[in-house]
C-alpha positions in Angstrom: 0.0 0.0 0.0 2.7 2.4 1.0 4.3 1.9 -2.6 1.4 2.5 -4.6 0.7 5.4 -2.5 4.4 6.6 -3.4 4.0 5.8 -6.8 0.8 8.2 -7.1 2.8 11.3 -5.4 5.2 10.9 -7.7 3.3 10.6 -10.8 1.3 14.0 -9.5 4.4 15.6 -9.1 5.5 14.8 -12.2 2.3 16.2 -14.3 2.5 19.0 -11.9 6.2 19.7 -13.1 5.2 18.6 -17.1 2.3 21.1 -16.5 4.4 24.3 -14.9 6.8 23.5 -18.1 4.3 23.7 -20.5 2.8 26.7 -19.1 6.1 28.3 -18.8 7.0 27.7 -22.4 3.8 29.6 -23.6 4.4 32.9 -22.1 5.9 35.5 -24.9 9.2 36.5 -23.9 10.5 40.2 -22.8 12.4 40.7 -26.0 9.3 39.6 -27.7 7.4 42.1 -26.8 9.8 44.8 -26.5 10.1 44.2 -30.7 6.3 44.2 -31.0 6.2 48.0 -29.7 8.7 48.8 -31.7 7.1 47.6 -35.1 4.3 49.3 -34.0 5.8 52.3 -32.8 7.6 52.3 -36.3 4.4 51.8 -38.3 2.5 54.6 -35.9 5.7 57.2 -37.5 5.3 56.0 -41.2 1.9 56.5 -41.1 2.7 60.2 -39.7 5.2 60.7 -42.2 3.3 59.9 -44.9 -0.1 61.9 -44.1 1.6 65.0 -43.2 2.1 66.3 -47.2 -1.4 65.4 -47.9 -2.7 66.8 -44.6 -1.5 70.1 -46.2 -2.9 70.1 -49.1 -6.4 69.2 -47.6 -6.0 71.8 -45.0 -4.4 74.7 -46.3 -4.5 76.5 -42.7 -1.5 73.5 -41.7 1.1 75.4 -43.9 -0.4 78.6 -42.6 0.3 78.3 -38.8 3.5 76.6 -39.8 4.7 79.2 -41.7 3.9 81.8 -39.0 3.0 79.6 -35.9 1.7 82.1 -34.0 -0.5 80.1 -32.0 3.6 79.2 -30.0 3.1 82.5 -27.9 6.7 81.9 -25.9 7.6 83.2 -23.6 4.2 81.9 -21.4 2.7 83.8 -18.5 4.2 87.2 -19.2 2.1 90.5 -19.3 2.8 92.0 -22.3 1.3 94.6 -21.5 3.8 95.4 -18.1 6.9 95.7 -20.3 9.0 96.7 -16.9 8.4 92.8 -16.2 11.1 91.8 -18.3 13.2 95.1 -17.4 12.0 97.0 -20.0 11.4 100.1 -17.5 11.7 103.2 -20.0 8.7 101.2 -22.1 5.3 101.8 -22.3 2.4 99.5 -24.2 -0.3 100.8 -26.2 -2.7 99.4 -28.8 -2.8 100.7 -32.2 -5.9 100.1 -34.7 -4.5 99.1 -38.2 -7.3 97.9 -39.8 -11.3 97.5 -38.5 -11.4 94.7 -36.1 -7.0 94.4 -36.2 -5.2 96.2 -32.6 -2.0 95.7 -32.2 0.2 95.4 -29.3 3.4 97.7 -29.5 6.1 98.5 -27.1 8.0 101.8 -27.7 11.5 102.1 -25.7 12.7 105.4 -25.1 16.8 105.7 -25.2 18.3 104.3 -22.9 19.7 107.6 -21.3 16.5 108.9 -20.9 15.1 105.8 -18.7 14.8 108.1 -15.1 12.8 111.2 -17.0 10.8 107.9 -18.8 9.7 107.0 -14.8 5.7 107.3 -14.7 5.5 109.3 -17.7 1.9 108.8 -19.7 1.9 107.7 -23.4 1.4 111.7 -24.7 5.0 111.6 -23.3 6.5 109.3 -25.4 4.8 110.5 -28.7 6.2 113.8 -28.4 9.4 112.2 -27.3 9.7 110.7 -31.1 10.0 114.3 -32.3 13.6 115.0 -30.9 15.4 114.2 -33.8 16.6 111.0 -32.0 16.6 107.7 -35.1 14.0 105.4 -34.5 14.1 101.6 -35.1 10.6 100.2 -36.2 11.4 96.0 -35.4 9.8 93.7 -37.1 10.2 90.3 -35.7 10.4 86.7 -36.9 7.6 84.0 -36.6 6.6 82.2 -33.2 6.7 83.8 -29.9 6.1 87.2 -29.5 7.4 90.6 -29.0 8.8 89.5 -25.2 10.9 86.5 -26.7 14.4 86.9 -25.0 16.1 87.6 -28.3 13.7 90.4 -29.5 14.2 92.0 -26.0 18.0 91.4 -26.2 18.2 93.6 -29.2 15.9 96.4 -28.0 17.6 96.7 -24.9 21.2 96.7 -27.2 19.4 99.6 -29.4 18.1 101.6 -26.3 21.6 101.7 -25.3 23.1 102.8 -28.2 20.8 105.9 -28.3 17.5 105.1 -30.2 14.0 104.6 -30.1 12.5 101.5 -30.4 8.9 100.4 -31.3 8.1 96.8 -31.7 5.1 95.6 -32.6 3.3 91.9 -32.5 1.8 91.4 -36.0 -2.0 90.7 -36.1 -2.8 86.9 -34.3 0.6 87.4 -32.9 1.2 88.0 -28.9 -1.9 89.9 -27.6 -3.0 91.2 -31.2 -6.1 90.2 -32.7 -7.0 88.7 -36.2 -4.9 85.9 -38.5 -2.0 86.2 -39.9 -1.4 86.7 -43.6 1.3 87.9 -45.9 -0.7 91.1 -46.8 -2.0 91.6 -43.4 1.3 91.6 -41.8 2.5 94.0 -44.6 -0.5 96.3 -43.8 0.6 96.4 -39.8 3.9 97.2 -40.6 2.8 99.9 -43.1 0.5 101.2 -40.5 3.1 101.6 -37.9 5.4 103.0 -39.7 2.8 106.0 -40.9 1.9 106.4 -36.9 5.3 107.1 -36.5 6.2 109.5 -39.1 3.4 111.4 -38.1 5.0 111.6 -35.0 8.7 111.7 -35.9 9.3 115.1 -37.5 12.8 115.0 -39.2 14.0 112.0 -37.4 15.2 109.5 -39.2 13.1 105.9 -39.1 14.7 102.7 -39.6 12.9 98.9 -40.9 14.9 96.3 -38.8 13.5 93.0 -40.4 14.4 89.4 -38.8 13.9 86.5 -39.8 10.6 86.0 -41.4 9.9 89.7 -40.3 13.0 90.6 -43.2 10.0 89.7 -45.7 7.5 92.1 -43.8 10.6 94.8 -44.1 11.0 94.4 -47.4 7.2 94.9 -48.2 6.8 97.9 -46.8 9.6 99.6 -48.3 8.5 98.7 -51.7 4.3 99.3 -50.8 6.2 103.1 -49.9 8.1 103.7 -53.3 4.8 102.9 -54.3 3.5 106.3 -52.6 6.7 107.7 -53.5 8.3 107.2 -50.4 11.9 106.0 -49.7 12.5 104.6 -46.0 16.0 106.0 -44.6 17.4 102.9 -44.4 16.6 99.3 -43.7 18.4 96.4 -41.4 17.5 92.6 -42.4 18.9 90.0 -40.3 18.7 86.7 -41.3 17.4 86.9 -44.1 15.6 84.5 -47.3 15.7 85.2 -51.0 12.1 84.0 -50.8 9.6 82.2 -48.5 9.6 78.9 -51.2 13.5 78.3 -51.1 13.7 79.6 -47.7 11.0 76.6 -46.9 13.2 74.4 -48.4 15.7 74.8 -46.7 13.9 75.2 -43.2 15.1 72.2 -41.0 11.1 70.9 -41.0 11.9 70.4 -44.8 15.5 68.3 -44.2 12.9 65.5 -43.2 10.7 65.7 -46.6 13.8 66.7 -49.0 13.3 63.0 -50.7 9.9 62.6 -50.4 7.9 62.7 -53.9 6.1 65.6 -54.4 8.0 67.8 -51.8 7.4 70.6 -54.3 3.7 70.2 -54.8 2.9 69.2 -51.1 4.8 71.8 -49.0 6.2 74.6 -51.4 3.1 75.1 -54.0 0.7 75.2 -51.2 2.1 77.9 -49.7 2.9 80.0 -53.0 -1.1 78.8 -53.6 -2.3 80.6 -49.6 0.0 84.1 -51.1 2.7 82.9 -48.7 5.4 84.3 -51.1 7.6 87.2 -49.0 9.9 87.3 -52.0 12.6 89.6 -50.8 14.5 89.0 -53.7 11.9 90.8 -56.3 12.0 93.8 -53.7 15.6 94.6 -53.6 15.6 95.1 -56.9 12.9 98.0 -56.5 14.3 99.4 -53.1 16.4 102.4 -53.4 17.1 102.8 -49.6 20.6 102.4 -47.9 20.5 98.5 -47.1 22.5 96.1 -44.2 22.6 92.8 -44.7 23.5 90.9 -41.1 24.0 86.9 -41.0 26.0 84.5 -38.8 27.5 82.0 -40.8 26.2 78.7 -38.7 22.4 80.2 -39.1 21.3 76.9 -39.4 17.1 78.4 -40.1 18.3 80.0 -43.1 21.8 79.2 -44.8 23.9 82.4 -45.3 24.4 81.5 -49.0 20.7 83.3 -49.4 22.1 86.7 -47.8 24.8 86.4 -49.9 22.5 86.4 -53.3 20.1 89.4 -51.5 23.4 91.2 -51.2 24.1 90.9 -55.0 20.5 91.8 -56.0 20.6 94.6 -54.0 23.9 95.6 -55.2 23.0 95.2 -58.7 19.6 97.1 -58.6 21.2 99.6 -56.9 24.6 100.1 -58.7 26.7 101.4 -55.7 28.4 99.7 -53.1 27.6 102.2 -50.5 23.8 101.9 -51.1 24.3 98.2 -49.6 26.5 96.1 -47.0 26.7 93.0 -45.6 28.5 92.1 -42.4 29.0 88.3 -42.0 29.4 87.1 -38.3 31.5 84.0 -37.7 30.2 80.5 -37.4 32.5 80.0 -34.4 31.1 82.9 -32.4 27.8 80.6 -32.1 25.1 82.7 -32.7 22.9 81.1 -35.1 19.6 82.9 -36.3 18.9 84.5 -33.0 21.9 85.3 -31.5 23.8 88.9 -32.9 22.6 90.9 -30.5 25.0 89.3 -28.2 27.9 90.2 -30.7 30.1 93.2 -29.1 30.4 95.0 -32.0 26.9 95.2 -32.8 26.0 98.8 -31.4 29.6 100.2 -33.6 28.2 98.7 -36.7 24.5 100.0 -36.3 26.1 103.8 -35.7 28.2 103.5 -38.6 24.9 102.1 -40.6 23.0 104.9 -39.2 25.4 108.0 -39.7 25.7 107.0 -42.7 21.4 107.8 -43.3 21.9 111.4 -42.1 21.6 113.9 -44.1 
């Protein structure tokens, strides 16, 4: 009896053990799953990759608030309207109407000497202070952000130093401005600003400092003036395009469709197609005010080949070399698209620029 009782425990045992086996040889391993995320992660990003161009060309507004994306309002939580917030205490904020339904946010900086007789001083103040005969510097910034991103408030604070006036203004859907964004209404904010101020300004001599995308909104407005037979005193782009197509292309959001089929239609034509053009190019040829060109070599936005070919068109249209210049800054100084307000010898080459609009 004791032997057959044996023998029983030690066949359940064993089917016990045969069973544990089994069950343990049916579970999926680590590894195996760890590759099953993978090929599905891959397949979610191919999928991605792939309905992006066609996204844009069923919803033109994509290429829109790419092209401007002024819906990234960086820095977040500041008052745009408390300029002294970000140290900006001889500012003041004000809203100006360029269109029915369009107000604009604008900052005007007083010089920089004049920041304890700014203290509490009402906006009449800082009109009238325009009329001094102190340059002015209308900036027209780049896309994304707003008016209070740490590079745009860098240079005003570099220009307010060197002795100037400074208004910068958030384009309309930018910062606390109201409507959308587009090529012509940007153009028409600009053009409005730059009226207010003459009608403020006297004989003081008012400067377009373009950057970035804002180079295109620069460049409008001069040519929209000549237009009205008006030439601006003189004009500053900074990291400037030939063009809003081949400055697309070489955008670092393009490196990733470069080899895709149809890059052209998808992403270039749609925005040509939404009068997304900015084509700085065709203006230089019909400016005829004194021009700077200003672009670090390791701008890796917009290659500094393209400021090189603006400072040939320019110089062509306007047959003189002392109509245009172009300072280059070096790749190893590190300032890539945003950074030349840092560069030391930034305020001697503005004067020189500047003296050289008096006249």
């Amino acid at each position: 009896m004791r032997k057959r009782t044996g023998d029983r425990d030690s066949k359940k045992q064993k089917t016990a053990g045969d069973e544990a086996g089994v069950s343990s040889s049916t579970q999926p391993r680590p590894s195996s799953r760890l590759l099953w995320w993978v090929k599905r992660g891959l397949l979610v990003v191919c999928v991605i990759y792939v309905s992006v161009p066609f996204m844009m060309r069923l919803f033109p507004d994509i290429i829109k608030h790419l092209v401007y994306s002024h819906r990234v309002r960086v820095p977040f939580f500041v008052n745009l309207s408390q300029p002294a917030d970000l140290y900006l205490n001889h500012t003041v904020n004000m809203y100006l109407k360029s269109e029915q339904g369009i107000s604009l946010g604008v900052w005007h900086t007083v010089p920089e000497s004049q920041w304890k007789e700014a203290q509490g001083k009402d906006l009449e103040w800082y009109q009238d202070s325009l009329g001094a005969g102190i340059p002015i510097i209308i900036y027209l910034h780049g896309n994304g952000g707003t008016r209070a991103a740490s590079h745009r408030v860098g240079l005003i604070r570099v220009l307010s130093a060197i002795g100037y006036h400074v208004l910068a203004l958030d384009y309309r859907g930018f910062g606390d401005s109201t409507g959308e964004p587009t090529e012509v209404g940007l153009t028409t904010d600009a053009l409005y600003l730059y009226q207010w101020v003459k009608a403020r300004s006297g004989s003081s001599l008012v400067v377009l400092w373009g950057h970035s995308l804002g180079t295109g909104v620069a460049t409008n407005t001069a040519v929209k003036l000549i237009e009205q037979g008006i030439v601006v005193d003189g004009v500053i782009i900074e990291g400037a395009y030939t063009n809003i197509r081949q400055g697309g292309a070489h955008h670092p959001f393009g490196w990733f469709y470069w080899t895709f089929p149809g890059f052209e239609y998808f992403f270039l034509d749609t925005m040509g197609e939404n009068n997304i053009i900015f084509p700085n190019d065709e203006n230089l040829k019909r400016m005829r005010s004194r021009l700077l060109i200003l672009h670090a070599e390791d701008d890796h936005i917009v290659p500094i080949h393209m400021a090189q070919q603006l400072y040939e068109i320019a110089q062509s249209a306007q047959n003189s070399e002392n109509q245009v210049k172009m300072i280059p800054f070096a790749g190893s100084l590190g300032y890539h698209h945003n950074g030349l307000y840092k560069d030391p010898h930034l305020p001697d080459i503005i004067r020189e620029f500047v003296h050289t609009l008096a006249p």
